[in-house]
N, C-alpha and C positions, 0 to 999 in steps of 0.2 A: 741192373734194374732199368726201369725205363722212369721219362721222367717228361713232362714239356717245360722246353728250354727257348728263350727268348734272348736271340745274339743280334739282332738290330730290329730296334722300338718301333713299332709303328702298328698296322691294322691286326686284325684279329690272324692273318696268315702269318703274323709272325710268330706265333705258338707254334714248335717244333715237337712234332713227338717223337723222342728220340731216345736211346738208350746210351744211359751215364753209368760210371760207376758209382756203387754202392759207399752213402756218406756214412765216415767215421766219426762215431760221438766222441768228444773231448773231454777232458775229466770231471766238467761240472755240467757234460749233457747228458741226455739221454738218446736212444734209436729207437724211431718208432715206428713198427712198420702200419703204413699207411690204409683205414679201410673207407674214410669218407671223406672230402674234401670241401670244403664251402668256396662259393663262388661267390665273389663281390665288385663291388665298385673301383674300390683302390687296385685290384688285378687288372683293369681297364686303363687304369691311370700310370701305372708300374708296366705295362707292355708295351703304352704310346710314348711312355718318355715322360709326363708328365711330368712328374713325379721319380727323376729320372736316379736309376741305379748305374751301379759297372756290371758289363755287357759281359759275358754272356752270365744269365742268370733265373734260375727258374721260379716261376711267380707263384703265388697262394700264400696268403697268411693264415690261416685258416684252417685244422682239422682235427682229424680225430683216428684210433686206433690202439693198439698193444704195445707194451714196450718190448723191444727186443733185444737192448742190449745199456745198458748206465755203466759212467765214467768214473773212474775212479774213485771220486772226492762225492759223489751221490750215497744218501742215506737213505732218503724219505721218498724214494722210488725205486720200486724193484721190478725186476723182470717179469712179463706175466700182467703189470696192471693196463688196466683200463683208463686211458687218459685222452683230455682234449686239448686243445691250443689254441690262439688267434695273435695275434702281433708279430710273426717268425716267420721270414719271407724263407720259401723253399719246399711247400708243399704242394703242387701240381708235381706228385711224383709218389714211388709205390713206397719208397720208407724216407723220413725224415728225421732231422738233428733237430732236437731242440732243447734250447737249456730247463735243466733242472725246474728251476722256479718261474719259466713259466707253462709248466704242465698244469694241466688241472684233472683232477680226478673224479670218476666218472660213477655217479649211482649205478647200483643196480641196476635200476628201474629205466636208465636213458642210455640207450643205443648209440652206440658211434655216428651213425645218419642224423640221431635227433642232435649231437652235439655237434656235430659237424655244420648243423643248419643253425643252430642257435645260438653261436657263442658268443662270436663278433659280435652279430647283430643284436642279441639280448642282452648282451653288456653296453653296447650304447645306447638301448633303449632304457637299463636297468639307471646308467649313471644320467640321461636327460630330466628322467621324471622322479630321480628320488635326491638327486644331488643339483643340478644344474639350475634347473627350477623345480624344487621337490612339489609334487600337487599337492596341495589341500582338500577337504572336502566340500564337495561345492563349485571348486576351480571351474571355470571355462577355457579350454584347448582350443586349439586348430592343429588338428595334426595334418599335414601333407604328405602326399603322395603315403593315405591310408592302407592300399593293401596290398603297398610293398614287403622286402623284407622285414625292414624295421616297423614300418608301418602298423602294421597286426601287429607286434608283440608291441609297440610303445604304446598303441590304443588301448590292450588290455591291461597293460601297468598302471595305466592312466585310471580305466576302471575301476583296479583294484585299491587305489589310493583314494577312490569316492568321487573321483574328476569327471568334469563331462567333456565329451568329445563332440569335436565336433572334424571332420576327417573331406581332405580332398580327396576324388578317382578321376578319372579321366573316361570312365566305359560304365555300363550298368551293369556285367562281371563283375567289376573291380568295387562298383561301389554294394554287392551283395556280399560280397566278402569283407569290406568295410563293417559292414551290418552286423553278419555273423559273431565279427572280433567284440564288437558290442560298442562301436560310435552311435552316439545320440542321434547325429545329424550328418548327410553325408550329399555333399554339394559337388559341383565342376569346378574348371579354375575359372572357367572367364565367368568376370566379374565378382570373383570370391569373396572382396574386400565389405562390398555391398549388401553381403549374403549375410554375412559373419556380424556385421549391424545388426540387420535385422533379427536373425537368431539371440543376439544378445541385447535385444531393448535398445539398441543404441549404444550399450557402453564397450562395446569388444571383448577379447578374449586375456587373461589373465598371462596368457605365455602362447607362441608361437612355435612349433616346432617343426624347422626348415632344411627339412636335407635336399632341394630341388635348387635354391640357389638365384641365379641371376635372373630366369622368367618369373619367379615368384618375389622377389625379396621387398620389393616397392609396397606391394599391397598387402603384405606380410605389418607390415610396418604399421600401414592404415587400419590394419584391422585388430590392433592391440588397443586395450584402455588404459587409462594414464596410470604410468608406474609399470603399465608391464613389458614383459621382456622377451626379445626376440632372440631365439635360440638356434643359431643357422648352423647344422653340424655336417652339413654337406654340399656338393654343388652340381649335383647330376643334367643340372642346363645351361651348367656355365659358372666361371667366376664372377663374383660380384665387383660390381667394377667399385673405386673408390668413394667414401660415404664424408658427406661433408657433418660434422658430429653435432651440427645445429639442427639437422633433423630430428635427432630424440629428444632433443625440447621440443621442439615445435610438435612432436606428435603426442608431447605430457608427460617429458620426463623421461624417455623410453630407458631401458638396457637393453645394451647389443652383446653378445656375447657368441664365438664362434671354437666350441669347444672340440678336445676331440677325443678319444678314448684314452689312450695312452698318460695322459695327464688326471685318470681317474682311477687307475690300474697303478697307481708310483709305487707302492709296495707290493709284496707278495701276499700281505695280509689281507686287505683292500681287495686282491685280485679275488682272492679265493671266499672271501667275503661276500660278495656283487655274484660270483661264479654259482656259493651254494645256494645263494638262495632263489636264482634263475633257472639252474638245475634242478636245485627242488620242485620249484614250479610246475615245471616241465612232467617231473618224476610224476608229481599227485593230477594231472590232469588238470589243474589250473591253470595253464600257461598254453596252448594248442599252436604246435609250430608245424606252418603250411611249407610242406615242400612239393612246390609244382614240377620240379623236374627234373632227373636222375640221366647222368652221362658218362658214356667210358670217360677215361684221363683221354685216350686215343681222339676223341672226340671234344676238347676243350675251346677250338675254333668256333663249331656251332654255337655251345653255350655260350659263350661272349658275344656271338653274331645276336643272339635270344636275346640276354639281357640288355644289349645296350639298342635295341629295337625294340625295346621295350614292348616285346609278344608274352613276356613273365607277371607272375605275380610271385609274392610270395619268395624262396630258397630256390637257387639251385644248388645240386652236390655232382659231382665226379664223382666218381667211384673206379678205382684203382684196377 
C-alpha cells in the first residue's frame, strides 16, 4: 500500500509518499481500509517534532472507512462495517490499524468524507461547549478563529445550547461564513478585547474559547466577566508563555483551564456517547460540516503548506 511517512521532523517536505507494507491488525484491532482522511493541527505539530514521536512514522490521527479485516478477541466489529476514528496516529495512508474501542460507527446517513471531517474536530467542539464550560441559555461566548474547523461546528453547538456568539475572522470570507454557522456578532482580532466590551454592556463574555494561543490569550483574559473562564484548547500562534496565577484575580476570579480531548474520551462509553450525538447532528442536517478542500494522500505536502498559511477555512481531507 502506499502510505506518507515522516523519517526526520521538520517542514511540510518531510511528508514522504511512499509505499509501505500492508499493517497487520492485532487481536484486539481492527483493518481498515482507508477512504477519507482529516487534516489537522496536531499532524503539523507530529511532522515538525513538536510534539515529538519515533522516526520513522506516519502521521494522521484522523479517519474514516470499511473494515477489512478484526483480530481475533474482536466481537462488536465485523467485517464490512462502516466506521470512523480520531486519536490513532497512522492514517495518512490507504488502510490502517486501529484498536477495537476506538472505532466508532458510522450512520447511515454520514459518509466517510462527512466523518472524516468531523470527528476530531466535533468532539472537541462537542466536549468545550457541553462539558468544559457547558453553555447555558443566554451565555455570552467569544469563539476564535470562527470559521475554522472547529470554529463552525463550536459556533453552532453554542447556538444550539441557546448561547450567543460572538466569533473572531481575520477576512470578510471568513467572517460570512462565521455568519452562516449563526454567530451573533463577528469582529477582527485587533482590538478584540474592546469590542467584546462593548457588545457585552461592559461586563464580557461568560467563557472564552481559545484554540489560537499566545497572539490571543492576553486579551482573551480582558475580555471575560468576573467568574468566567478561559478555555485555551489550542495554540495555533504559539505557546503561551508562563501565567503568573495573580492574573485571574485581578481579572475577577477568572478559570484557566487548557483542556484537551483525550481526557473527555476516557472511556469507550463517553467516546461513542460525544460521537452519536455529533454524528447524529451531522446525519439530520443540524450540524453543516464545511469541507473547503479535497486532496490525493500523494499530495499531503500541499495541504499542510494550505493549512498552516492559513489560505483554509473550514476541513481539509485526503482522500486515499
Amino acid at each position: 500500500m502506499h502510505a506518507i511517512v515522516v523519517t526526520t521532523p521538520g517542514g511540510s517536505s518531510a511528508l514522504e509518499y511512499t509505499e509501505v507494507p500492508d499493517p497487520v491488525p492485532g487481536p484486539d484491532d481492527v483493518l481498515v481500509d482507508v477512504q477519507a482522511i482529516g487534516v489537522n493541527f496536531i499532524d503539523v505539530y507530529h511532522r515538525e517534532g513538536r510534539y515529538p514521536l519515533p522516526t520513522p512514522f506516519v502521521p494522521g490521527s484522523e479517519g474514516a472507512g470499511t473494515v477489512a479485516a478484526v483480530g481475533a478477541n474482536v466481537t462488536d466489529v465485523a467485517v464490512g462495517d462502516r466506521v470512523g476514528w480520531q486519536g490513532v496516529l497512522g492514517g495518512y495512508a490507504q488502510k490502517a490499524v486501529v484498536p477495537a474501542a476506538k472505532v466508532i460507527p458510522l450512520p447511515d446517513e454520514v459518509s466517510p468524507e462527512l466523518a472524516a471531517a468531523v470527528l476530531l474536530q466535533g468532539l472537541t467542539a462537542h466536549y468545550l461547549s457541553h462539558s468544559t464550560y457547558a453553555v447555558n441559555t443566554g451565555d455570552d461566548t467569544l469563539v476564535h478563529a470562527a470559521a475554522g474547523g472547529v470554529g463552525l461546528l463550536l459556533t453552532q453547538m453554542v447556538k444550539l445550547r441557546g448561547g450567543r456568539v460572538i466569533g473572531t475572522v481575520s477576512t470578510e470570507e471568513k467572517e460570512k461564513l462565521a455568519r452562516d454557522a449563526g454567530a451573533d456578532d463577528v469582529i477582527r482580532y485587533e482590538g478584540f478585547a474592546g469590542a467584546v466590551r462593548e457588545l457585552t454592556d461592559g461586563r464580557g463574555v461568560h467563557v472564552v474559547y481559545d484554540g489560537v494561543g499566545k497572539a490571543t490569550f492576553d486579551d482573551s483574559l480582558a475580555s471575560l466577566r468576573v467568574r468566567g473562564m478561559m478555555a485555551l484548547y489550542g495554540a495555533a500562534s504559539g505557546a503561551v508563555p508562563p501565567v503568573d496565577p495573580q492574573r485571574l484575580n485581578q481579572g475577577g476570579s477568572l478559570f484557566l483551564t487548557r483542556p484537551t480531548l483525550a481526557h473527555y474520551t476516557v472511556t469507550r462509553e463517553e467516546l461513542l456517547a460525544r460521537a452519536g450525538e455529533v454524528l447524529g447532528w451531522v446525519g439530520s442536517g443540524a450540524l453543516k460540516v464545511h469541507i473547503s478542500g479535497r486532496y490525493p494522500l500523494a499530495e499531503a505536502k500541499r495541504a499542510h503548506d494550505d493549512l498552516e498559511g492559513r489560505r483554509t477555512t473550514g476541513k481539509l481531507l485526503l482522500i486515499p
